[in-house]
C-alpha positions as CSV (number, residue, x, y, z in Angstrom):
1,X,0.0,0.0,0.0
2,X,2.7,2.4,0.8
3,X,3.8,1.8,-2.3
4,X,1.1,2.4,-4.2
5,X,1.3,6.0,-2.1
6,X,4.3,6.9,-3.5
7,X,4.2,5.6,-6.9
8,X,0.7,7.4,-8.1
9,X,2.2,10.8,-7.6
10,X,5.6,10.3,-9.5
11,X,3.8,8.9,-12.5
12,X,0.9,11.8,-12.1
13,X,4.1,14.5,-12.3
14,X,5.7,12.4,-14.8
15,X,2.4,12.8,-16.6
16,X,2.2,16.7,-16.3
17,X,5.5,17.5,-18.6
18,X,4.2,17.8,-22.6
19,X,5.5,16.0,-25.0
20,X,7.9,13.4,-25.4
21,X,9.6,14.4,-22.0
22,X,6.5,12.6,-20.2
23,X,6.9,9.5,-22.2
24,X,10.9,9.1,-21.9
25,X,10.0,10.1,-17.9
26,X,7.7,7.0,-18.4
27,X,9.9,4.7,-19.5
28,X,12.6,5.3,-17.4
29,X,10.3,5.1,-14.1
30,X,9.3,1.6,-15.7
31,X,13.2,0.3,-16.4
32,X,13.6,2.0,-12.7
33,X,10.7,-0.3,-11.1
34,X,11.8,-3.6,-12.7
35,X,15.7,-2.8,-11.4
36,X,14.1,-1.7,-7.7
37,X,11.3,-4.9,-7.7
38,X,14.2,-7.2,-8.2
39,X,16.7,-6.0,-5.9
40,X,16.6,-9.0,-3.8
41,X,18.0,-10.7,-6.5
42,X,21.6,-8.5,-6.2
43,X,21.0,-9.1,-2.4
44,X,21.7,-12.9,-3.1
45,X,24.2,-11.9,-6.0
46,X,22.0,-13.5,-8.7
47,X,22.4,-10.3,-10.4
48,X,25.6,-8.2,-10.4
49,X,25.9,-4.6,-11.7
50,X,28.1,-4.7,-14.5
51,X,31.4,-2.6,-14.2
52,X,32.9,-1.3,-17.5
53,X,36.1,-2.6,-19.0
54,X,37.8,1.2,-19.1
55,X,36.9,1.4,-15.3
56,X,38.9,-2.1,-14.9
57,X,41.8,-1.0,-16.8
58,X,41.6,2.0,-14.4
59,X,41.8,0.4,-11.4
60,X,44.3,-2.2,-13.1
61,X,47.2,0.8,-13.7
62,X,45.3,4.5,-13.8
63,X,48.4,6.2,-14.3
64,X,49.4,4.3,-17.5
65,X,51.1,6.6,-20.4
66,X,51.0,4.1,-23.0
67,X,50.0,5.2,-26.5
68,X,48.8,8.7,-24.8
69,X,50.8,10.5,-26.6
70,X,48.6,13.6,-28.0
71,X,45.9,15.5,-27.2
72,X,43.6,13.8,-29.5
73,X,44.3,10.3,-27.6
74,X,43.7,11.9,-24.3
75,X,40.2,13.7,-25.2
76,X,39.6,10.4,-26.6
77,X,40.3,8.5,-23.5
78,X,38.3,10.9,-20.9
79,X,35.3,10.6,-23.6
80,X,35.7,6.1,-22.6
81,X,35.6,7.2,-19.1
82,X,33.1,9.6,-19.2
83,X,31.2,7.3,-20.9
84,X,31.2,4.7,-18.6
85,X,31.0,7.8,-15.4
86,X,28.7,10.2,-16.6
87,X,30.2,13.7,-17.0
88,X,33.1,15.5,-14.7
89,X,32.3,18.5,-12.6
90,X,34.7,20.6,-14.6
91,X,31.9,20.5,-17.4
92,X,28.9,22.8,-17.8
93,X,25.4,22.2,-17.8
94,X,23.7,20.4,-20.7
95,X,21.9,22.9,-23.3
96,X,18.8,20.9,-22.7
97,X,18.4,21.4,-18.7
98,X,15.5,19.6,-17.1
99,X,12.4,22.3,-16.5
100,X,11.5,22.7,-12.7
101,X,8.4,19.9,-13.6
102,X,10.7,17.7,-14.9
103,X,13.0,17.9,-12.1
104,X,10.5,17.5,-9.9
105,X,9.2,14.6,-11.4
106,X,12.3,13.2,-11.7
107,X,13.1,13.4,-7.8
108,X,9.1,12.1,-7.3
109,X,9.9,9.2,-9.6
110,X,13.2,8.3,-7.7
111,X,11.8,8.4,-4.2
112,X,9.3,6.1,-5.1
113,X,11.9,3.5,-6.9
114,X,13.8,3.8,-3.5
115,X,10.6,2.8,-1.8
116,X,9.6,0.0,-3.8
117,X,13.2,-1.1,-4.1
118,X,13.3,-0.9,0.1
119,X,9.7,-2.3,0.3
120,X,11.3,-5.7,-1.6
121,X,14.7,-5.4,0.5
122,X,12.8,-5.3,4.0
123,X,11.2,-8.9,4.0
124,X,14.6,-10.7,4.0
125,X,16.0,-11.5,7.5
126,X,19.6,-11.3,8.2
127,X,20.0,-9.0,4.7
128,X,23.8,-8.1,5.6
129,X,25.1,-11.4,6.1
130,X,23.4,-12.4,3.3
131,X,25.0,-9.9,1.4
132,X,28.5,-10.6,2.6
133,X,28.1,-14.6,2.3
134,X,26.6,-14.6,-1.7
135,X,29.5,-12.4,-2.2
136,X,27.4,-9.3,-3.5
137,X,29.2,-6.9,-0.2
138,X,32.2,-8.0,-2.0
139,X,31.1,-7.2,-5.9
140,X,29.7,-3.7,-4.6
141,X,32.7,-2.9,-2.8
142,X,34.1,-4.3,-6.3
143,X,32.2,-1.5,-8.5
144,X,32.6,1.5,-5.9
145,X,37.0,1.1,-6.2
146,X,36.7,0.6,-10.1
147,X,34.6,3.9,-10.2
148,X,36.9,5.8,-7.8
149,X,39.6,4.9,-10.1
150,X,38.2,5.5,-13.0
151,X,37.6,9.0,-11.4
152,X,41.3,9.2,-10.4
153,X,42.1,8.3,-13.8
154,X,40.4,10.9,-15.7
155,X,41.1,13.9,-13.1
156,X,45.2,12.6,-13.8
157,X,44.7,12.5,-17.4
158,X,43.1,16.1,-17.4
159,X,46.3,17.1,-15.5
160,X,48.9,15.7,-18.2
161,X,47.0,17.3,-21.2
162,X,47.0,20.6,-19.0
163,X,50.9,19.7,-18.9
164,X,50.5,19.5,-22.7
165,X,48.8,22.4,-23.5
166,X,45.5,20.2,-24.6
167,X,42.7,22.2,-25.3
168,X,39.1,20.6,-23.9
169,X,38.1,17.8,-23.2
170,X,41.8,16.3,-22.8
171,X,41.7,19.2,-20.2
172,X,39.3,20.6,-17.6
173,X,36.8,22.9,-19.1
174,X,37.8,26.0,-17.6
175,X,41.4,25.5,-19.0
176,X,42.8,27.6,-22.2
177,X,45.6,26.4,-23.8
178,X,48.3,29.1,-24.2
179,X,49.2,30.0,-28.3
């Protein structure tokens, strides 16, 4: 029931924004409610979140050089990482920012996902030591390193093509390269 509380008013402001926006917020609260209806299964590590092979190869060696040699290469390998991280805080706003509806239906939509996904958490007993004996403690601890790396990686490879004179995106966005 609680859940039905909380998910009748995200998809009512999910419903208010015109246009296609309403029907991408649509599908993304459904793809959301699937993902937070199973979570047990990650609880018992019958489903793992998947961690990118350019955030491996980060955590593997995220100072590596190798075949980085222009500015070109670097943009190219902060694009992979941003990519798999979503965009750096050096970068500005999208052109298309979210109107205040769509933010708030956005935030509406999420707080009901967290419900539903703590709603189907709540019924196991002992949920930590499950989580630590199926191994999924492990394969979250797992994805949080490989994304602080991947972050470390990217922040050190916006230093070298600062070093280099780089122009954006092999170098923070605020940076201009000397002539």
């Amino acid at each position: 029931m609680r859940v039905l509380f909380l998910l009748l008013p995200a998809l009512a402001l999910s419903a208010c924004n015109a246009g296609n926006s309403a029907v991408e917020g649509a599908r993304s609260f459904g793809s959301g409610f699937g993902a937070a209806a199973t979570a047990p299964l990650e609880d018992f590590n019958l489903r793992r979140e998947y961690i990118p092979t350019v955030l491996l190869q980060a955590e593997a060696n995220p100072y590596d050089l190798r075949n980085l040699n222009h500015c070109t290469t670097i943009g190219a390998e902060i694009a992979r990482l941003n990519e798999a991280l979503g965009p750096d805080t050096d970068e500005p706003p999208s052109p298309d920012n979210p109107y205040l509806s769509e933010r708030a239906a956005d935030a509406a939509s999420k707080a009901a996902l967290d419900a539903i996904r703590d709603t189907t958490t709540d019924f196991i007993p002992g949920r930590s030591w499950i989580r630590r004996l199926s191994g999924a403690e492990r394969h979250r601890l797992q994805v949080q390193s490989a994304v602080q790396a991947g972050r470390m990686r990217r922040a050190f490879l916006k230093g070298v093509g600062m070093q280099r004179n780089c122009a954006p995106p092999a170098a923070p966005g605020w940076f201009r390269p000397r002539r």
